[in-house]
Backbone as a chain_set.jsonl record, in Angstrom:
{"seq": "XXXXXXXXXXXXXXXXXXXXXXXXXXXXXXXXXXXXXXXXXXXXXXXXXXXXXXXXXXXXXXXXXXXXXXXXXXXXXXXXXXXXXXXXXXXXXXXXXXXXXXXXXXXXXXXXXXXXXXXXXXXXXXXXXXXXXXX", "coords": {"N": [[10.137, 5.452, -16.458], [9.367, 5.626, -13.515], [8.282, 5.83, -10.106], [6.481, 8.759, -9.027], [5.061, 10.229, -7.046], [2.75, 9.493, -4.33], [-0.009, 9.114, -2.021], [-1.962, 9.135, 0.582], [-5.548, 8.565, 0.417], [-7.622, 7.693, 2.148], [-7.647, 6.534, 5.902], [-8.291, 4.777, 8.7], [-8.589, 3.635, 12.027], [-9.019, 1.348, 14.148], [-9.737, 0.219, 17.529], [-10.417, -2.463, 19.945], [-11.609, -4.151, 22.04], [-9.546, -4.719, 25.105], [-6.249, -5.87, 24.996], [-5.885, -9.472, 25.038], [-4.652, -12.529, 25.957], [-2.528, -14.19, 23.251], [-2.232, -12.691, 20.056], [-2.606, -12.24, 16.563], [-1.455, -11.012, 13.94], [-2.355, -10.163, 10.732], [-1.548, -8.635, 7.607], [-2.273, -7.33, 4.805], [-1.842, -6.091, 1.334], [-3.41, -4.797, -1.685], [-4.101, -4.121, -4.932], [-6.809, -2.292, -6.399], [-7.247, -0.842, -8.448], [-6.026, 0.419, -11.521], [-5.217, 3.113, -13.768], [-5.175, 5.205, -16.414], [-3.368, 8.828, -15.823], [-3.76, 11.992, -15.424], [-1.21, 13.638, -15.14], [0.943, 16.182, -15.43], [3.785, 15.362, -15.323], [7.174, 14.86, -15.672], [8.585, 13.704, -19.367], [7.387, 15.211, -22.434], [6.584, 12.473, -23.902], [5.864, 11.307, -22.102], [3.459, 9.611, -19.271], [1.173, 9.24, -17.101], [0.081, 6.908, -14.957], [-2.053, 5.625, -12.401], [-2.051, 3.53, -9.324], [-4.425, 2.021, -7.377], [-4.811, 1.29, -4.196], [-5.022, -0.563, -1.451], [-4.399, -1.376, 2.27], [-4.478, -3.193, 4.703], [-4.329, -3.947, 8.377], [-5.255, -6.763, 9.739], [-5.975, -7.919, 13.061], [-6.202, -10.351, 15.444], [-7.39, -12.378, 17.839], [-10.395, -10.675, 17.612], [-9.298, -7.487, 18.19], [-8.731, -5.277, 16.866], [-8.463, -2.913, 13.807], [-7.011, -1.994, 11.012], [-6.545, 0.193, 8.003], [-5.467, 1.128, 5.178], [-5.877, 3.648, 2.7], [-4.89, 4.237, -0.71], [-2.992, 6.291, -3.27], [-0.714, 5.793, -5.493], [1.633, 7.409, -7.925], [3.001, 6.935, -11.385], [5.452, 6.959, -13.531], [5.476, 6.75, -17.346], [6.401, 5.67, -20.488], [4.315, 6.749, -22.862], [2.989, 5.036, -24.552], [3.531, 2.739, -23.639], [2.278, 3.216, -21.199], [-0.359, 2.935, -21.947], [-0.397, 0.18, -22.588], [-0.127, -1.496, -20.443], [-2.545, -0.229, -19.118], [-4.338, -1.953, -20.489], [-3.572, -4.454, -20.402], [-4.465, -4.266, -17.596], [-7.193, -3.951, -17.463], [-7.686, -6.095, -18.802], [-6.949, -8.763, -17.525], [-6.599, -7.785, -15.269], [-3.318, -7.241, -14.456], [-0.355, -7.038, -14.069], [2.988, -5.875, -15.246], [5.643, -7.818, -13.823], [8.646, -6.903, -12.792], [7.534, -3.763, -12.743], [5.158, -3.602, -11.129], [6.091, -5.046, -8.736], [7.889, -3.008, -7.375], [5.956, -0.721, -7.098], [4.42, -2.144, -5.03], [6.228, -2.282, -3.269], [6.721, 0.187, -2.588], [4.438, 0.848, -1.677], [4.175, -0.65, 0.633], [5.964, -0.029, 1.999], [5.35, 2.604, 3.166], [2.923, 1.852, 3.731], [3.458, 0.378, 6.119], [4.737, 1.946, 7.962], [2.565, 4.345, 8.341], [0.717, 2.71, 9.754], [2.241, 1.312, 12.185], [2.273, 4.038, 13.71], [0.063, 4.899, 13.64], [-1.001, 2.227, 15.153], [-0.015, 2.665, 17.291], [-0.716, 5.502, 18.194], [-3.861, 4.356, 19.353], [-3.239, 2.271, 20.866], [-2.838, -0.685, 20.042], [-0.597, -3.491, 19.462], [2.124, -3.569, 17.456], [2.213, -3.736, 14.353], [3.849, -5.032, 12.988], [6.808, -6.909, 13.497], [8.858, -5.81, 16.093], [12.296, -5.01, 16.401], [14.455, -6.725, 18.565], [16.501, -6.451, 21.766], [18.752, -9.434, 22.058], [20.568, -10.997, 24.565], [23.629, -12.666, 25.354]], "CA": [[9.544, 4.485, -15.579], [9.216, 5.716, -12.02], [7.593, 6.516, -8.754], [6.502, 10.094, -8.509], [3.834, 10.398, -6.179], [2.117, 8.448, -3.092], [-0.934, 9.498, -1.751], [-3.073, 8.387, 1.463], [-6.825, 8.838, 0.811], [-8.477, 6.927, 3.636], [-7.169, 6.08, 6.894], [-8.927, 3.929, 9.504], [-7.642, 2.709, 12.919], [-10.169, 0.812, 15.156], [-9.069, -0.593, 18.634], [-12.082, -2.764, 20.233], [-11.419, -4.596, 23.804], [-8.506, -4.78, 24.665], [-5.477, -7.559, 24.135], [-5.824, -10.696, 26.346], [-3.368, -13.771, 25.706], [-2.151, -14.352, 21.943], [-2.239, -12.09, 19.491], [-1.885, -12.372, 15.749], [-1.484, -9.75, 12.539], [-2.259, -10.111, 9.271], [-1.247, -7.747, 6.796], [-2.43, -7.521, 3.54], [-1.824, -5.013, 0.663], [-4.146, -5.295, -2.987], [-4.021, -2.932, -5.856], [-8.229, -2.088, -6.568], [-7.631, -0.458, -9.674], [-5.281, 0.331, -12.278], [-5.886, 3.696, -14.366], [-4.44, 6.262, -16.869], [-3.698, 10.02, -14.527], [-3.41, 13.358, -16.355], [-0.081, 14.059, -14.767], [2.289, 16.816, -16.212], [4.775, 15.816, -14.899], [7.914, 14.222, -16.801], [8.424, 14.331, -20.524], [6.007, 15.653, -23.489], [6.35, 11.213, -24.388], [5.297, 10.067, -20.741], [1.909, 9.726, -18.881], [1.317, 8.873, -16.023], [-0.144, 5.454, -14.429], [-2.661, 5.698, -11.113], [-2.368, 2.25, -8.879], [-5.188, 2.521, -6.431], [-4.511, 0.464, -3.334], [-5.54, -1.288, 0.104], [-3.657, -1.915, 3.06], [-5.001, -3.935, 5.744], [-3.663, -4.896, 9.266], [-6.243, -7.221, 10.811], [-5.722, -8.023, 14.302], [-7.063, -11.755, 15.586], [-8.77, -12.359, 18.246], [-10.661, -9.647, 17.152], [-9.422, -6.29, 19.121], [-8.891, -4.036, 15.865], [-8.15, -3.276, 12.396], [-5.755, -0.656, 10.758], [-7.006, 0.288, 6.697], [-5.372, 2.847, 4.627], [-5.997, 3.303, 1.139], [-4.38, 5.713, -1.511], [-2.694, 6.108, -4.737], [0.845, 5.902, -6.631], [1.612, 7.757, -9.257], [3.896, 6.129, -11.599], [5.288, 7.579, -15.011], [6.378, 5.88, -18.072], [6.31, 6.623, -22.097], [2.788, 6.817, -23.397], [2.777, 3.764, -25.235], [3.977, 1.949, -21.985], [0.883, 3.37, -20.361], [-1.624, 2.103, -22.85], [-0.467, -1.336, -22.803], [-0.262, -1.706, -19.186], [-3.774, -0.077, -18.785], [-5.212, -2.644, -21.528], [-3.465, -5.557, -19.7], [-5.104, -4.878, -16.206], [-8.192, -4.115, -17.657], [-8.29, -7.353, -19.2], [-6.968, -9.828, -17.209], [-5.963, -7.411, -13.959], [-2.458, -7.938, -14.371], [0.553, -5.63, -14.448], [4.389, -6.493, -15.233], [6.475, -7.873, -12.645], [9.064, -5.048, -12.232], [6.498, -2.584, -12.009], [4.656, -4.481, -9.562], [7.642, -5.358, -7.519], [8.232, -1.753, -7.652], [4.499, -0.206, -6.662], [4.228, -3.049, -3.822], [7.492, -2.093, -2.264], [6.849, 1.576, -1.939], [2.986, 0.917, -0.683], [4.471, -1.703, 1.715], [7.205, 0.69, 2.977], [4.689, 3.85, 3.205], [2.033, 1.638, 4.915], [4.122, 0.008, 7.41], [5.454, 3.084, 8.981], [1.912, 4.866, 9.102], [0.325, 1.649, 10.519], [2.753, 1.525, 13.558], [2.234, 4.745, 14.267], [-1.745, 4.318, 14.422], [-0.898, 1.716, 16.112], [0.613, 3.512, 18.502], [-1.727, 6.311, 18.728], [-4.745, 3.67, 19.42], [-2.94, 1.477, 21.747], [-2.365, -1.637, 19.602], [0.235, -4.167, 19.289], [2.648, -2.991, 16.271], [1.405, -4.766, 12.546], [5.435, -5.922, 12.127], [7.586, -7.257, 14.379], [9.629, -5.289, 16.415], [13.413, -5.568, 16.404], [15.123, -6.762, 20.09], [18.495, -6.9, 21.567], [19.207, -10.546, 22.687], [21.783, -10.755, 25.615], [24.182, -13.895, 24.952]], "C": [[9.984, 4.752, -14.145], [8.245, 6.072, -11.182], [7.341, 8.175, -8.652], [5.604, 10.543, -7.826], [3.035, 9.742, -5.318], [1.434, 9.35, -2.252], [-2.335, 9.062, -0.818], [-4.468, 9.415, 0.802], [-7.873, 9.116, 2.03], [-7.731, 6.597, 4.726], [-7.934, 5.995, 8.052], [-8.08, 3.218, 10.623], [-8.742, 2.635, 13.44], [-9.771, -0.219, 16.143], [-10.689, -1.174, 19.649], [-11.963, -3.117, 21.497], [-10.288, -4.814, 23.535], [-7.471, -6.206, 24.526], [-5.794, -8.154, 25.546], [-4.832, -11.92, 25.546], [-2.89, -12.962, 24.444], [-2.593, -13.472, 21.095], [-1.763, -12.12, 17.843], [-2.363, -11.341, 14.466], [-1.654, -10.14, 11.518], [-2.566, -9.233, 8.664], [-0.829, -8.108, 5.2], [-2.576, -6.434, 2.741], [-2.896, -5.583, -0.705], [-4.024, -4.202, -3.509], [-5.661, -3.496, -6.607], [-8.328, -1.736, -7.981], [-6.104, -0.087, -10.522], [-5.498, 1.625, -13.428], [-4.986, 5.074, -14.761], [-4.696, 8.228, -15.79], [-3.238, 11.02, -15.658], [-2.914, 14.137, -15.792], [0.405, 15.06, -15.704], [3.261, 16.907, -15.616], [5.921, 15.159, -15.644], [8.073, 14.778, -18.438], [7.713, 14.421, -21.441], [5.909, 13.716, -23.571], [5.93, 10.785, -23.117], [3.618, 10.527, -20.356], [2.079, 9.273, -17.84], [0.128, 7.719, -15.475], [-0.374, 5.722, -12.937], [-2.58, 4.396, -10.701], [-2.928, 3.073, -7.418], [-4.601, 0.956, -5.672], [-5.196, 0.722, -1.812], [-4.685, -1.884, 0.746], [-4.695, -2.325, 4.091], [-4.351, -4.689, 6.987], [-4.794, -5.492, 9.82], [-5.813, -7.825, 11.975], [-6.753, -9.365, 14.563], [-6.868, -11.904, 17.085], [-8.773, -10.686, 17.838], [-10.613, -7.957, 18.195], [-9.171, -5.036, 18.236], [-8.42, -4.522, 14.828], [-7.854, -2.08, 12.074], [-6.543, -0.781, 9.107], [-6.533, 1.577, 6.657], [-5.624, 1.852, 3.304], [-5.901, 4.575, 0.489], [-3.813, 5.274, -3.035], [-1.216, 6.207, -4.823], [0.99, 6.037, -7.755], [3.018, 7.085, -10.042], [4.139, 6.953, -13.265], [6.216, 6.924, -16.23], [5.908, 6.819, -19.29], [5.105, 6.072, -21.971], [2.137, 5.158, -23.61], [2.974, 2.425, -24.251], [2.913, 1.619, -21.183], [0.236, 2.619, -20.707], [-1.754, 0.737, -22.355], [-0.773, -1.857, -21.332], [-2.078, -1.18, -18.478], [-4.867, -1.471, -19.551], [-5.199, -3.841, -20.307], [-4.153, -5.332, -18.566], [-6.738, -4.596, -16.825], [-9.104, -5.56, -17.954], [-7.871, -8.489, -18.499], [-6.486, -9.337, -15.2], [-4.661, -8.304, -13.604], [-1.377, -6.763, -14.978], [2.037, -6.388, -14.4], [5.11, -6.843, -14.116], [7.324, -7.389, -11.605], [8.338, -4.0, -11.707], [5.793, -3.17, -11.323], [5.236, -4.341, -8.56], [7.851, -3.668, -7.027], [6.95, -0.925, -6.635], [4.516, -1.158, -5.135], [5.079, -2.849, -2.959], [7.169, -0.863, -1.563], [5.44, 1.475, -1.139], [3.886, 0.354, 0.523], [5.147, -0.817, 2.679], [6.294, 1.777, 3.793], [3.805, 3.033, 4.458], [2.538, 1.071, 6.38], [4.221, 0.778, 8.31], [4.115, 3.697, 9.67], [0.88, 3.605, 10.116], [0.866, 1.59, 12.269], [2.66, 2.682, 13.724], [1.19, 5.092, 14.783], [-1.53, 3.627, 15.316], [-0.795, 2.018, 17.303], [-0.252, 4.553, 19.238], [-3.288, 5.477, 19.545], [-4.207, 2.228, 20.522], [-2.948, -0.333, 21.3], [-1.381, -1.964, 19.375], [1.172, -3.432, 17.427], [2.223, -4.062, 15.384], [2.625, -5.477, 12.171], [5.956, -5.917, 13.339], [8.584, -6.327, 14.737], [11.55, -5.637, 16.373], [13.928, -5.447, 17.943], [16.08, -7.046, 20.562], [18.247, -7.955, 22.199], [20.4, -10.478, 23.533], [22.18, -12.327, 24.819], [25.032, -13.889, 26.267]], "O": [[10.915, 4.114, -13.654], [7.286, 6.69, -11.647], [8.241, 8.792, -8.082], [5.304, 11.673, -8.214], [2.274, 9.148, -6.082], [2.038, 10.293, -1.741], [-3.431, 8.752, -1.283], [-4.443, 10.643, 0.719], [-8.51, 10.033, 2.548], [-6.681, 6.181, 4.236], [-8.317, 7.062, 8.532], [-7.149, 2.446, 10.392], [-9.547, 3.564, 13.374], [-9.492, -1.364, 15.787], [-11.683, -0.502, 19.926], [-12.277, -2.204, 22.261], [-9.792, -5.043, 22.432], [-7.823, -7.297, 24.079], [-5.914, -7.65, 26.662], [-4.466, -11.767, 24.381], [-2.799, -11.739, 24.342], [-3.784, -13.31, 21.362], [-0.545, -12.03, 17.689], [-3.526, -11.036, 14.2], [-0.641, -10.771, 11.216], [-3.686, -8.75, 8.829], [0.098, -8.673, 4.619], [-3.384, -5.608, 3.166], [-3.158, -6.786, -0.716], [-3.839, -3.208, -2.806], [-5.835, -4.583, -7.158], [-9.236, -2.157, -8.696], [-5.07, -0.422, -9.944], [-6.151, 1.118, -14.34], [-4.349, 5.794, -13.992], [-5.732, 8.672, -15.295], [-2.471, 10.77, -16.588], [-3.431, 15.239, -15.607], [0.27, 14.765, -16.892], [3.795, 17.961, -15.269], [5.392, 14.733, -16.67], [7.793, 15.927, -18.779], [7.035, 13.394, -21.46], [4.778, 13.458, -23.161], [5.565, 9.61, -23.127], [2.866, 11.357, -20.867], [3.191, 8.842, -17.534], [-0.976, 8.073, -15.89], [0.564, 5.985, -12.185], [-3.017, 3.664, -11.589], [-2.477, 3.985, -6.724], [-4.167, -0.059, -6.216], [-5.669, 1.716, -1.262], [-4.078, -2.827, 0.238], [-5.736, -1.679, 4.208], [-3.887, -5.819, 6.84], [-5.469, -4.712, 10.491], [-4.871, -8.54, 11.634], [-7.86, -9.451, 14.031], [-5.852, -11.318, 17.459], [-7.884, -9.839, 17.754], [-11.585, -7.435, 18.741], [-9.342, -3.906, 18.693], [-8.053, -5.668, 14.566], [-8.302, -1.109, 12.684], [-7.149, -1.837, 8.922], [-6.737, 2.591, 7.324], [-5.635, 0.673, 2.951], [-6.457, 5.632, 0.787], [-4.094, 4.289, -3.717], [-0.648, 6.874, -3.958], [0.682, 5.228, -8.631], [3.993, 6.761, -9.364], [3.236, 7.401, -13.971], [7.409, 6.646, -16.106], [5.391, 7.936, -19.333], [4.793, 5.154, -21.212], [1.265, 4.471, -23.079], [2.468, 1.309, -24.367], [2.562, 0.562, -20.658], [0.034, 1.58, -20.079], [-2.75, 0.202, -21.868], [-1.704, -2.645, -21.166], [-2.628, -1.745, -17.533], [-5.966, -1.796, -19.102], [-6.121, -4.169, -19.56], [-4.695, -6.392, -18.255], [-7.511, -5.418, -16.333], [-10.227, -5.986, -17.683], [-8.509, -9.474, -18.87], [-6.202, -10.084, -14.264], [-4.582, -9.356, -12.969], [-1.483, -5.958, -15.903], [2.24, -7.341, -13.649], [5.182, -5.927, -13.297], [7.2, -7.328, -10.382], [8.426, -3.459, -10.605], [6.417, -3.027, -10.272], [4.968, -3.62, -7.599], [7.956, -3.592, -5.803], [7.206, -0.611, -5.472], [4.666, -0.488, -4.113], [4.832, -3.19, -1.802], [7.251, -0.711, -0.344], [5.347, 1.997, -0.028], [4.249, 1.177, 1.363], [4.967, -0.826, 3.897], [6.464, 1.853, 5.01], [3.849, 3.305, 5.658], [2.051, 1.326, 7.481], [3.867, 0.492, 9.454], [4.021, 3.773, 10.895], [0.438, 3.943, 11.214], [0.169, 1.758, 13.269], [3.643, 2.684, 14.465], [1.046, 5.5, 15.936], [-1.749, 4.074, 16.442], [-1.476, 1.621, 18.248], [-0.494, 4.574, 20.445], [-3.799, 6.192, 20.407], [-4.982, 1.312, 20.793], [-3.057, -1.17, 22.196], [-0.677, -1.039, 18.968], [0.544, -2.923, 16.498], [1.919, -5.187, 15.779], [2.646, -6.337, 11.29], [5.668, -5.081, 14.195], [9.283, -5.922, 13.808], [11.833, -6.833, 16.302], [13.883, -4.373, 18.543], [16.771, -7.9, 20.006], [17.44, -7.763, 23.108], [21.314, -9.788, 23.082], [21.471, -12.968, 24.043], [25.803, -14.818, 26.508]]}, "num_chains": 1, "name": "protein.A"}
């Protein structure tokens, strides 16, 4: 049961007029699909587990919008796979751990290339910056 692979597809930055007053981000991740991968990688008992995903920074008043979207490969025992493919099929719904797990590494991955679009495109960063306070 791990992470072995992360994979941008798509990537979208769109900067429209530019900022005036207030400014606000929302950033949203979703997992689209859920689907057995014909990995070799690991041991003869594992398989490997595709989570397709969507990141989204939208920008309000409307001056842009950031979208990637890619994959994570994930590898467990066989029988692991199955069940976890059945469950999202049927109710789109995956264990907590592995969730927690998949959502962390998108989150981490998209963050970084986000601000750096950002950056290239002349928008406000999608996460708060960190600042020194004088006292």
């Amino acid at each position: 049961m791990t992470i072995v692979g992360f994979l941008f597809t798509k990537m979208h930055a769109e900067k429209n007029d530019g900022v005036k007053g207030n400014v606000n981000i929302s950033n949203n991740v979703s997992i689209t699909d859920v689907k057995e991968s014909d990995a070799s990688l690991g041991a003869p008992d594992q398989k490997g587990l595709r989570f397709v995903f969507k990141f989204t920074s939208k920008y309000s008043p409307e001056i842009g919008e950031i979208s990637l979207e890619g994959n994570v490969l994930y590898m467990d025992k066989k029988e692991e796979v199955k069940k976890m493919v059945a469950k999202w099929k049927k109710d789109k719904n995956i264990d907590k751990e592995v969730m927690k797990n998949i959502l962390n590494t998108i989150l981490t991955k998209c963050y970084i290339t986000a601000l750096i679009l950002s950056k290239e495109i002349a928008l406000p960063p999608p996460i708060p910056m960190p600042k020194v306070e004088s006292k």
